[in-house]
Residue, then its C-alpha position, 0 to 999 in steps of 0.5 A: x366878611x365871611x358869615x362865621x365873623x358876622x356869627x361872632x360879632x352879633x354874639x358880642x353883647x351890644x356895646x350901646x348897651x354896655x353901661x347904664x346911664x345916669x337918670x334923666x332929669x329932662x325928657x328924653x324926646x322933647x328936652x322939657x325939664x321934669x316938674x311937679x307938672x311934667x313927671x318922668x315916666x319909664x320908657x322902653x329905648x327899643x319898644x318891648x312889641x318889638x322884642x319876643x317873649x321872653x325879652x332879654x335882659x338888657x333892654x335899655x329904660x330912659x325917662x321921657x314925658x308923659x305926653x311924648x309917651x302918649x304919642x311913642x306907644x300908639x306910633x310903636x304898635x301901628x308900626x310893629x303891626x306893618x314890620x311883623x307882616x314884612x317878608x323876611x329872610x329870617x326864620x317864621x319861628x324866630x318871630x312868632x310871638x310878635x307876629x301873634x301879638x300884630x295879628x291880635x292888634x285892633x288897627x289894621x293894615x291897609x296896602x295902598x297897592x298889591x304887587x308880584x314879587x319874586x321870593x328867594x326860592x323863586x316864587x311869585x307871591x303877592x304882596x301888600x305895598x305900604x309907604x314907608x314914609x309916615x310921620x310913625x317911622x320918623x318918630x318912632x326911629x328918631x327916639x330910639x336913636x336918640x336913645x341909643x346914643x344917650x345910652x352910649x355917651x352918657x348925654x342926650x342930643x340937643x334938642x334942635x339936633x336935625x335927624x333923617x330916618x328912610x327906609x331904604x331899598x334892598x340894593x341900597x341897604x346891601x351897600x350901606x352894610x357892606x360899607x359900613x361892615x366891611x370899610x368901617x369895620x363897625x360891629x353888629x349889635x343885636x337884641x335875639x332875632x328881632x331887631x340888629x343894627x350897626x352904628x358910629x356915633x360922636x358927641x354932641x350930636x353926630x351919628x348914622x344907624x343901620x338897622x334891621x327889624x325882623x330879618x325884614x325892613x332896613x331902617x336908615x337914620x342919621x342924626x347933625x352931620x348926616x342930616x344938614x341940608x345937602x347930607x345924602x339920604x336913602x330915598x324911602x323904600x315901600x314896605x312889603x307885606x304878605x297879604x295873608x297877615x296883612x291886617x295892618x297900616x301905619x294911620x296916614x293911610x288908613x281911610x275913614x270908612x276903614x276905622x270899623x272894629x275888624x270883625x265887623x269890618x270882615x263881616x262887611x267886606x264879606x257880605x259884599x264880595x257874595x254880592x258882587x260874585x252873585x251879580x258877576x255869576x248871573x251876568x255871565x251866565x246870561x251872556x255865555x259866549x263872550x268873557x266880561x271885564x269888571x273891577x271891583x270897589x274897595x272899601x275907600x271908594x277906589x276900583x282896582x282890576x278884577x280880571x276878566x271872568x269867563x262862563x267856563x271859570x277861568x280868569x285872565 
């Protein structure tokens, strides 16, 4: 498919979108009746911090508890946080507003590892690896495919309907999109540059989603058939983040010691990194004719390398 096709189907208003739904009178996530006890509230379908300023108008609304509300907003930020730090192929403008927005959240990310990777322009930069396999994505993902098909048919999924979410690799989501673009013919739904994806779904409960947040992070979700036991899933991919912006992590793998507001949190680690930079100077200084291999300790408690500093300044 040719990029002038691709130009002309994402400019198609998104068909999940087309037509509104009747209200609710259950929650949307957990299926529980509305009551005097259990009000409705309003939620947004794809959450409105993914979304830049200004939103555009169609943003789709169902009703959901306000229990499952309390658990969607804080999932939502967390794993806006990590999306808006991920590499992407699209523009750094087209997502400035939310990058601005995670850079001004409270809750860190945290990489479980930093590694090399090869830009498009043939640069090796470091990155921040997160898991990709936190109950956030499950939640978050599940809901606004949920949402997506009740939005579509007119009718939400039961409630024991099983659903896979995964966050598959590059190579494996090439393949999903080619597939499902060119052998199935599906058209490309979006919403501006944040978030597009292409979907088949039946009643009552059957469908499979491909998505992508940012230009960045591809998001597999399949729902009844293509989630039974023996469906085959995209393995979980980690999540890359640059290490400039990287402030952010989904809560699994936040450690305790890393729940500090992050101004006092940077004034900690700063304070410790002039102390182990004085330790290493002095030392080196007094032994000036061989190099001195250290690591150095993280906030968690874990060592990494830290290279091997010589007298004259260089690293190794």
């Amino acid at each position: 498919m040719a990029d002038s096709d691709i130009e002309q189907l994402v400019r198609i208003r998104p068909l999940d979108l087309q037509r509104r739904p009747p209200a609710l009178k259950h929650c949307g996530c957990c299926e529980k009746p509305f009551s005097d006890r259990l009000r409705p509230t309003r939620d947004h379908i794809i959450p409105q911090g993914f979304i830049s300023r200004p939103p555009p108008p169609n943003l789709p609304t169902w009703r959901v508890c306000h229990p499952c509300q309390q658990l969607l907003s804080p999932a939502e930020d967390r794993l806006r946080n990590v999306m808006a730090s991920a590499f992407s192929r699209h523009p750094e403008q087209a997502r400035a507003d939310v990058a601005a927005r995670a850079s001004r959240a409270t809750r860190p990310v945290i990489p479980d590892r930093v590694e090399f990777r090869t830009t498009d322009a043939g640069l090796a930069v470091a990155a921040g690896i997160v898991a990709s396999n936190g109950p956030d994505v499950e939640l978050v993902f599940g809901k606004i495919a949920r949402g997506l098909f009740y939005w579509r048919h007119a009718v939400t999924q039961p409630a024991d309907t099983p659903i896979a979410v995964s966050v598959p690799s590059a190579a494996v989501f090439s393949n999903l999109t080619d597939y499902l673009l060119k052998e199935c013919g599906m058209p490309v739904q979006r919403l501006g540059w944040d978030i597009w994806w292409v979907t088949q779904s039946e009643p009552p409960r059957d469908g499979v989603w491909l998505f992508i947040v940012f230009g960045a992070v591809p998001v597999y979700v399949a729902t009844g058939a293509g989630a039974d036991k023996g469906a085959v899933v995209p393995r979980p991919h980690p999540i890359a983040v640059k290490l400039d912006t990287a402030d952010y992590l989904l809560p699994s793998a936040r450690p305790p010691t890393e729940r500090m507001r992050p101004r006092v949190r940077r004034g900690v680690m700063f304070a410790l990194v002039l102390v182990v930079l004085g330790t290493i100077g002095y030392i080196a200084l007094s032994a000036p004719e061989t190099g001195i291999a250290f690591t150095i300790v993280e906030m968690d408690g874990g060592t990494r390398d830290g290279g091997q500093w010589w007298p004259d300044g260089g690293w190794l």
